[in-house]
N, C-alpha and C positions, 0 to 999 in steps of 0.2 A: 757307365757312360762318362767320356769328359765332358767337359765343360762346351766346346765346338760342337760336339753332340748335340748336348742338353740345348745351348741357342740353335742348332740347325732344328732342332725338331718343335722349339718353344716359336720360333720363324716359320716354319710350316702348318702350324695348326693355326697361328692367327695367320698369316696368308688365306687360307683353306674358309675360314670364319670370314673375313672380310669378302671374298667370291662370293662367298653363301648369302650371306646377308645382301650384296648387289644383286644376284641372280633371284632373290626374293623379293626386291623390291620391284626389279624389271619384270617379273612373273606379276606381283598383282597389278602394275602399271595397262599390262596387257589386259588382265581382265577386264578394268575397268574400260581400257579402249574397246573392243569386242562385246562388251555388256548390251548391245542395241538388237543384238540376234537375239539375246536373253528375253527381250521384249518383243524384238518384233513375231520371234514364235514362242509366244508367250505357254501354249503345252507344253516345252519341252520345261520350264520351270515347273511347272503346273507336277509334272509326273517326277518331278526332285523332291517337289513339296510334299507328297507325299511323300517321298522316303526316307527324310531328313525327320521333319514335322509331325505326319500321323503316324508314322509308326515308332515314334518316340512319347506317343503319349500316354500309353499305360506307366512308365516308369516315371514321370512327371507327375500323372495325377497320385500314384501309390505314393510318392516319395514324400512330395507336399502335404497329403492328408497325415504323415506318418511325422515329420516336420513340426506341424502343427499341433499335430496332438501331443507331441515333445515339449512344446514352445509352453501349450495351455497347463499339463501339469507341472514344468518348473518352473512357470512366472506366474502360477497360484501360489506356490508354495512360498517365493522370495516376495512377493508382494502381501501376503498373509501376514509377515511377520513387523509391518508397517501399516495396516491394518487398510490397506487400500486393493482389496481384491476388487473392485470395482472397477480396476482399472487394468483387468487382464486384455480387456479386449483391443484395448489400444495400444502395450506391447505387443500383443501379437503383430497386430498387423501391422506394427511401425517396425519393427523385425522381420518380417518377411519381406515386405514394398520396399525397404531399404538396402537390406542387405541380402539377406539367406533367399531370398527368391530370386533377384537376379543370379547370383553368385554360384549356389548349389545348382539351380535349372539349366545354369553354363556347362557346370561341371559335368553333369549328369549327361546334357548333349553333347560333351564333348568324346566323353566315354562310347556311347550309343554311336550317333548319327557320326560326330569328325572320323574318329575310326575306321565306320564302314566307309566313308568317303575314299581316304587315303588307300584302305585294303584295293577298296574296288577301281581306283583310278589304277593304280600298280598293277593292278592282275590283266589289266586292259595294254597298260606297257609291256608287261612279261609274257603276254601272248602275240603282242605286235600289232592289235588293233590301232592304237597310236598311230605307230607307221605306216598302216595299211590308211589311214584317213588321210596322212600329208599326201601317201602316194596321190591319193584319189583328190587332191587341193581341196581338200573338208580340213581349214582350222579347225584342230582338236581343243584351242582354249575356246573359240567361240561355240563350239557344238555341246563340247563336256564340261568344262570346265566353268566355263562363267553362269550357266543355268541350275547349276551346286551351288557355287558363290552366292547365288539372289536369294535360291532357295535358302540354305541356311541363314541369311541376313534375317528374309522375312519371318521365319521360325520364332525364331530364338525369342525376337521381344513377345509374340505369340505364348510360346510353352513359359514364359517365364510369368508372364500375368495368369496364366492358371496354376502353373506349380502356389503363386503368393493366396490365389482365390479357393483353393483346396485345403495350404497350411490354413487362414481364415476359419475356415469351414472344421477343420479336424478340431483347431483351436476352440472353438464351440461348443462341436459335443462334448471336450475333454471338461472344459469350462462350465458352461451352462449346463448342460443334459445329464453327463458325471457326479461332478463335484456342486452344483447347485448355486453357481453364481447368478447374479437376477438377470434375465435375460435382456431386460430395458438397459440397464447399465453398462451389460457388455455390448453391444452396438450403437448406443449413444453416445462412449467413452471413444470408443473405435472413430466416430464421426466429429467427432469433437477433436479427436488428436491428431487423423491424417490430413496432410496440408496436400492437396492437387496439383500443385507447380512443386512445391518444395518433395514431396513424399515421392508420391505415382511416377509424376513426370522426368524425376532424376533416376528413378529406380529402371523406366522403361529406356532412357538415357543410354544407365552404364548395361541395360540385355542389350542394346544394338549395338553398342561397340562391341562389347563380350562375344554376339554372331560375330561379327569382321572380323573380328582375331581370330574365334577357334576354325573359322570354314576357310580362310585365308591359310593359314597353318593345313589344317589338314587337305586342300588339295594342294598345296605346295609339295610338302613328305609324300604324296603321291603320285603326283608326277615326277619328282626328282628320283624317287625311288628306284635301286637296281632293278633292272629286269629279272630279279632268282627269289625265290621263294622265301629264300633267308634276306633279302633287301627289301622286299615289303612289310615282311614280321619288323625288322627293326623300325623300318617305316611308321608302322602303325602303334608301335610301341615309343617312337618317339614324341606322334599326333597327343596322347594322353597325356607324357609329361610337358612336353612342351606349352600344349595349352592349357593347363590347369597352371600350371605356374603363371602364365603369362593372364591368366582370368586373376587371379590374386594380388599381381603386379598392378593393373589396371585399375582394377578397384580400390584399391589406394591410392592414387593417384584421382581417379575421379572421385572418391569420397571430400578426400583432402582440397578440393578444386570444388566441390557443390555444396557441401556444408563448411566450409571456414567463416564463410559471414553470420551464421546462427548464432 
């Protein structure tokens, strides 16, 4: 390729990026106008929630108590060797409410629930349902789309305080019931160490961004998606990377912005 090439075609993908990014910004602009249906018929969130939320919570609660009991025998072991196993209970959970409960419960939903979102918004364009609702003057973002968007909003901070309440829990048995730490020590270290505004309250913070990002993302890839069977597989393949990247991006960003003053 020459060089006139190489700029025509390095000009057409950031063209192509700069559309994209505007047509996603004007796509959730819309949701958020249209959000009133979202509530005013409040079943139609009600039956998202369910599909987003309850049926994402076996791999929450497994993942978390698996998490946890992770968390409990490697912060015995490195606290062991400073003679302060007393204080497992309070890494755990300052480890989970901080970080790995939001973060991973993001990840996890995004895998799960963004996924099917984006599949099932795409499969809904590739059959022409879509089309078939403008014919009929049924807005497709107030009817589908924005009752996904709430639904996952309201999830995410949800599955993300039980994913941190199960590692807690796994951490436990791993800790106390296991290996035989005193069990007064491991829940009064725990109460002793978590701060309510500074811990919980940042942690349930960066789940409700981390919802707006991946359900934002994933019904966007969704609707933008080719109507062919191969533009939704990419589709849905791009929901996973895109929002797991962009869960890791954020939380740095909000870590660096909630804890600088500590």
């Amino acid at each position: 390729m020459t060089i006139v090439e190489n700029l025509r075609f390095l000009g057409h993908r950031i063209v192509n990026a700069v559309w994209r990014i505007g047509y996603a910004s004007r796509f959730f602009m819309l949701i958020l106008f249209y959000s009133g249906t979202s509530f005013r018929r409040f079943h139609l969130t009600v039956k998202e929630l369910f599909s987003s939320g309850v049926m994402s919570l076996i791999i929450i609660l497994v993942a978390g108590t698996f998490v946890g009991m992770v968390l409990g025998l490697q912060g015995y072991e490195t606290l062991k060797r400073y003679g302060s196993e007393s204080a497992l209970g309070s890494l755990v959970a300052l480890s989970l409410v901080r970080e790995l409960g939001p973060v991973l419960a993001a990840l996890l939903f995004a895998s799960r629930a963004g996924s099917a979102m984006t599949a099932e918004i795409g499969l809904m364009k590739a059959t022409e349902q879509i089309s078939a609702m403008e014919m009929m003057a049924i807005n497709p973002i107030a009817r589908v789309v924005a009752p996904r968007f709430w639904a996952g909003v309201i999830s995410m901070p949800l599955l993300s305080a039980l994913f941190s309440a199960m590692g807690v829990f796994g951490g436990y048995v791993v800790g106390v019931v296991l290996i035989g730490v005193d069990q007064g020590s491991f829940w009064s270290q725990m109460q002793a160490g978590v701060d309510f505004q500074h811990d919980i309250v940042n942690g349930m913070i960066k789940s409700f961004v981390f919802g707006v990002a991946v359900t934002a993302i994933a019904l966007f890839e969704g609707y933008d998606a080719p109507p062919t069977a191969e533009g939704v597989s990419g589709a849905t393949t791009r929901t996973v990377v895109e929002s797991s990247l962009t869960i890791l991006f954020l939380d740095f960003i909000l870590t660096a912005f909630m804890f600088q003053g500590e």
